[in-house]
N, C-alpha and C positions, 0 to 999 in steps of 0.2 A: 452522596458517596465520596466526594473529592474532599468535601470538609474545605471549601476554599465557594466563592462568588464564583458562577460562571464569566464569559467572557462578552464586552459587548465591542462591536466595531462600528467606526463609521465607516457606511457604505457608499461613500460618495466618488474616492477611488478606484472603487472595484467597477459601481455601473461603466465610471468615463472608461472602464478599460473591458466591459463588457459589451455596453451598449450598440446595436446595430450591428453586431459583430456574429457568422458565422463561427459557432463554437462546438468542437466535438469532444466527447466524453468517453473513456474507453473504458470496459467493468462498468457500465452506467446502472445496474440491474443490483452490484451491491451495495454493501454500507454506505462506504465512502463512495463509490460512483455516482449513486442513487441521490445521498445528499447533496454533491456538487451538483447537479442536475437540477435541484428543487431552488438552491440558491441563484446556480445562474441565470434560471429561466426569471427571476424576478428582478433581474435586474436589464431585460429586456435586447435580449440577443436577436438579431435579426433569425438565423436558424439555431437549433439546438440537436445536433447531431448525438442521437444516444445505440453505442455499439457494444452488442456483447452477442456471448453464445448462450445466453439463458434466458430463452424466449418468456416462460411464467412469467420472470420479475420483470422481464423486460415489459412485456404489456400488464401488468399490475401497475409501472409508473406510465406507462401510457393515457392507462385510465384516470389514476390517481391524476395528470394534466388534464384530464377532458373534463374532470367533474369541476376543475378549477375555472376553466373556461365556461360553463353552461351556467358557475356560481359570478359569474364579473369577477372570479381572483387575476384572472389573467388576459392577458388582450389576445382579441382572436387572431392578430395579425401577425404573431408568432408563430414561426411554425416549428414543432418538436417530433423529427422523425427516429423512429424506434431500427434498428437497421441489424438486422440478426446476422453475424459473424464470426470469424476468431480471428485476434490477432496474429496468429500462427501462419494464416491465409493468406499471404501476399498479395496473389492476383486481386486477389478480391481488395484486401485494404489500397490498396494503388487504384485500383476503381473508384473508389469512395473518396478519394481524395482528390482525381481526377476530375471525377462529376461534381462534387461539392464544395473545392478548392476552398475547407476551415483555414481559419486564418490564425484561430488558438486553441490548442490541441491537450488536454488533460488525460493522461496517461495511468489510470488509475486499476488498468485490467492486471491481475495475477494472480498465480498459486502462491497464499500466504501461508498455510496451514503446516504450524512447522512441523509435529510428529509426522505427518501424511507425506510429507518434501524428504525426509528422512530417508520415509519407507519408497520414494519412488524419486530417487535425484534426477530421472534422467529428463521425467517430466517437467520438471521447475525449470531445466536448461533454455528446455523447446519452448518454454510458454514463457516466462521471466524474460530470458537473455532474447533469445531468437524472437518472439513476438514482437518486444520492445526495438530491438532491431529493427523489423519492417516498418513498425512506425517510423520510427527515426530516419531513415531511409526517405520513405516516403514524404515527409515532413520537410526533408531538406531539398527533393526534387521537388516539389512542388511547394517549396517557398512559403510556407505558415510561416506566420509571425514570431508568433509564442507556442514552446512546446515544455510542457510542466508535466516531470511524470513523479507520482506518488512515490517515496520511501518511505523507510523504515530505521527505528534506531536498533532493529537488529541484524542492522547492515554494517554496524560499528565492532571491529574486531570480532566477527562472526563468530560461531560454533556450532552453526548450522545451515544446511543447506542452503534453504530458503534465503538467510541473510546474507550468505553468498553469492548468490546467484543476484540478490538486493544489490549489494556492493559493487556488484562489476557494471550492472545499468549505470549507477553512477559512476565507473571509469569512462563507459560509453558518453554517458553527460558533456564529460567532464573532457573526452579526447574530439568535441565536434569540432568543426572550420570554426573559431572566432571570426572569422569573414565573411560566414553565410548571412544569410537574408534571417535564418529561425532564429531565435535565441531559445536555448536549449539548457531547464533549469531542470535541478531535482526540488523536491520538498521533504525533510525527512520528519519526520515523527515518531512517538510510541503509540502506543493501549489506547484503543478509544471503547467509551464503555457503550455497553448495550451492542454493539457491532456481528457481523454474522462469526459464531465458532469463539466471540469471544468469554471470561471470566462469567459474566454479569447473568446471560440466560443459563447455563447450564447452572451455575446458583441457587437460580430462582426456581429451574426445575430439581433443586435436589432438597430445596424446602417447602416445595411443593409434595412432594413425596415422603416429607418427615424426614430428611437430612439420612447418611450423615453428608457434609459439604467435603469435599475431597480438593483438598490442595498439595501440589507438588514438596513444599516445603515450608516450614511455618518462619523462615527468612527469606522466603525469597520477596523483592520488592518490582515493583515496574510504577512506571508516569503511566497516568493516566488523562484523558481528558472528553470532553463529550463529541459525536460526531459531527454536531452544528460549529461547537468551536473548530475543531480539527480545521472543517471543510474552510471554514472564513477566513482563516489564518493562511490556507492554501491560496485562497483567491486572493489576499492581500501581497503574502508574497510573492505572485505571478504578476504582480503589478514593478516589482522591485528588481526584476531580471533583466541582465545587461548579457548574458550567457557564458556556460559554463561555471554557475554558482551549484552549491550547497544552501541551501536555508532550512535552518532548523528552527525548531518552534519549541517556548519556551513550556515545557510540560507543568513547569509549577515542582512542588516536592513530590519526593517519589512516594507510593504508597505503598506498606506493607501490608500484600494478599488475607494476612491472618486477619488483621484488622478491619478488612475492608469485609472477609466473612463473619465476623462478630457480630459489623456492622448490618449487614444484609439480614441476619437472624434476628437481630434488634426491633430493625424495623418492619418484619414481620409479625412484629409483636411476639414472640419467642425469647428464651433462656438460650443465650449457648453452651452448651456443653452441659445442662440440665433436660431441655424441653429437645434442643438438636444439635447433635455430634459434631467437631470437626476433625476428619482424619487426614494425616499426614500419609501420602503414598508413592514418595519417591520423585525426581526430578524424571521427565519424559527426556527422548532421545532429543541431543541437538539444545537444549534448555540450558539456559545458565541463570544464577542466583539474582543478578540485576542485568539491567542494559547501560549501556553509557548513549549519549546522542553523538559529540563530536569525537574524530581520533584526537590524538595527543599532537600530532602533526598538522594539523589543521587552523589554518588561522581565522578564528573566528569576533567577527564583529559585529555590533549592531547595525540596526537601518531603524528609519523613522518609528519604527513603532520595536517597542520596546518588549515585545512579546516574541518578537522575531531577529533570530539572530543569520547571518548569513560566514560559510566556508567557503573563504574565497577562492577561484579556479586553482587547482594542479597542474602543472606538466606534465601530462601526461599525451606521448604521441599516439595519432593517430595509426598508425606504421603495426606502435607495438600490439594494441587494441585487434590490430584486424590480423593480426599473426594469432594473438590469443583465439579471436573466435573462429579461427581456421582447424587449431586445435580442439574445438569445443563441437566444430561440426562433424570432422572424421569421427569423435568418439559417439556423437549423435546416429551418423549412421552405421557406425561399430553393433549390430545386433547381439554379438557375444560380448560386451564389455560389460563388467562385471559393476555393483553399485559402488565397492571400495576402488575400484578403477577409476572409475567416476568421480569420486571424493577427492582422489588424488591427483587429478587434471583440476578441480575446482581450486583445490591449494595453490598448482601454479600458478595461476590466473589469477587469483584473488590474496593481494596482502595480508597479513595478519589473521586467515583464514583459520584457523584450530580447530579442528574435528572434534567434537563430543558426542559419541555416535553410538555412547554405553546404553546398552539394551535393544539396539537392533536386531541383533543378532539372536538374543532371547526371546524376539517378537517374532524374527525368522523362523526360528526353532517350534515353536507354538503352532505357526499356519501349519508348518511342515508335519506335526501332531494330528493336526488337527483330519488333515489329509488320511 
C-alpha cells in the first residue's frame, strides 16, 4: 500500500529504556494503544499497566497476553494488568497512579474521529483536553519519569475540532515546569493504515460488497504509515525526550487517496472503474485536502535517527495555558452553550485554528428531519 519498504528499528534503545520499568498505557484497547502495549511488553517491563474504558478490547489484549505466556512468547514474571477506566475520572486516575507509581506513561487515549468531534465538540474538550489534563496533573504529582502522549499531524494549523483540541494537549506539553521530575514530550504523526475508523477497512468492506469505494476527493493526499512502524518510532522517540519537545515522524511521501483506492481494487484482483466504481462524494465536516506535520514556526531538527525529526520547546506560559483552560471549563459546564460557541472558544485557545465546519449544519438539518 505505501509503495515504499517498511520500517526496521534497533531495539536495543528502547528495551534499556523499557526494561524493568513500570509502564502505563492510556487507550491500551485501540490501534495505537493496543500496539504500543504488544511492543512494550516484549521488551520486558517490570509491570505493564493497560487503561481504557473498553472493557471487550481491553480483555481481547488480555487474552491475546495470556496465550502468549501459556505459548513461552512471554515470561511469566511480567505482569500486564488490564484496569477499566476513563481518563475523564480523576479520582480514580490519581488512584492508579498512587497505587502503582508508572514511571513511563503513554498517553494514547482519545476522540479521534473527526466528522463525529464535529458533530459533538464539546465531548473532544472533556476527553482530549480535560482527560489529558488529569494525567498530566497526575504525572507531575507523582513524579513519572517520562510522559509521551500521542498526536496528530491534524494538529498542525487545524480545521477541525478534533486537531484542535490535538493542538492545545501540545500547548499543555509544551507550558510544563522544565524543572519537574516528568519530562513531558508529544509524538506527532499521521494516517496509520489498517487502524480502527480508518481508510483501509472501510475499503476493503466496500469491495467486498462490489464497490463503489467512496472518497472525499479524488485530490486529497494524507502520510501514511503502518501501526507497527508508528508505534516503534514512538518508543524510540520517548527515548530522545529532555521535555517539552515536539517529535515528529518522518511519514515518507504523501499518498494520494485515489491511488491508494485503485490500488486496493487491484489487488483484489478487480478492474477499477470496469469490475468496481470509485465515487467522489465531497469533503466531510472539519476535512482539509492534505495535512502538513510541522507549523512554519517551529524549529525543526533531527535526532539520531533520521526518521525522526524533533520541534523544539515554545514559550509558551504556564499562567497563560491554565487561564485558557479556566475558559474551556466554564464553557464545559455552560449546559446551554451552543456547538458554534464552542468553536469559537476553541479559536481563542488554539493558534492558527480555522473552522471548516461546511456541512454541519446540513447534517443538523437531516437528524432534525429525520425527527
Amino acid at each position: 500500500m505505501l509503495g515504499r519498504q517498511s520500517i526496521q528499528l534497533d531495539n536495543d534503545i528502547i528495551r534499556s529504556f523499557i526494561e524493568n520499568k513500570t509502564v502505563m498505557v492510556t487507550g491500551a484497547a485501540g490501534s495505537i494503544g493496543s500496539e504500543l502495549c504488544r511492543q512494550i511488553i516484549r521488551q520486558t517491563p517490570k509491570i505493564l499497566l493497560m487503561i481504557d474504558i473498553n472493557e471487550n478490547g481491553l480483555y481481547d489484549l488480555q487474552q491475546e497476553f495470556n496465550m502468549m505466556v501459556r505459548d513461552g512468547l512471554l515470561q511469566e514474571s511480567i505482569q500486564f494488568l488490564p484496569l477499566i477506566t476513563s481518563v475523564r475520572d480523576l479520582p480514580s486516575i490519581e488512584r492508579l497512579f498512587d497505587c502503582y507509581r508508572p514511571q513511563i506513561v503513554f498517553h494514547a487515549a482519545a476522540h479521534k474521529h473527526v466528522p463525529l468531534m464535529e458533530d459533538m465538540p464539546i465531548e473532544a474538550i472533556k476527553n482530549n483536553i480535560f482527560g489529558t489534563h488529569n494525567l498530566l496533573m497526575s504525572a507531575q504529582k507523582y513524579e513519572v519519569e517520562r510522559f509521551v502522549s500521542i498526536s496528530t499531524d491534524k494538529a498542525v494549523n487545524p480545521t477541525n475540532v478534533m486537531g484542535a483540541t490535538k493542538r492545545f494537549v501540545e500547548k499543555m506539553i509544551q507550558s510544563m515546569d522544565p524543572k519537574s521530575k516528568t519530562k513531558f514530550v508529544a509524538v506527532r504523526f499521521g494516517n496509520v493504515l489498517g487502524s480502527n475508523g480508518s481508510i483501509i477497512p472501510l475499503f476493503k468492506k466496500q469491495i467486498a460488497n462490489g464497490g463503489p469505494l467512496t472518497l472525499t476527493d479524488k485530490n486529497i493526499i494524507r502520510y501514511f504509515m503502518t501501526i507497527p512502524e508508528a508505534v516503534s518510532l514512538v518508543l524510540q522517540a520517548a527515548t530522545y525526550g529532555k521535555g517539552g519537545e515536539i517529535f515528529v515522524l518522518d511519514m515518507g511521501q504523501p499518498v494520494k487517496i485515489l491511488d491508494l483506492a485503485e490500488k486496493m481494487i487491484r489487488l483484489a484482483g478487480y478492474i477499477p472503474y470496469q469490475d468496481i466504481q470509485i465515487k467522489e462524494i465531497g469533503l466531510r465536516p472539519g476535512e482539509k485536502l492534505y495535512e502538513e506535520l510541522h507549523l512554519n514556526k517551529e524549529d525543526v531538527t533531527t535526532t539520531p535517527n533520521q526518521l525522526i525529526f524533533v520541534a523544539h520547546p515554545q514559550a509558551i506560559s504556564r499562567e497563560s495555558v491554565e487561564k485558557e483552560l479556566q475558559l474551556l471549563e466554564d464553557l464545559v459546564k455552560n449546559e446551554n452553550a451552543t456547538d458554534d460557541e464552542i468553536v469559537d472558544v476553541l479559536t481563542q485557545v488554539v493558534d492558527h485554528y480555522v473552522p471548516n465546519r461546511k456541512g454541519v449544519q446540513k447534517h443538523v438539518q437531516n437528524i432534525e428531519t429525520m425527527d
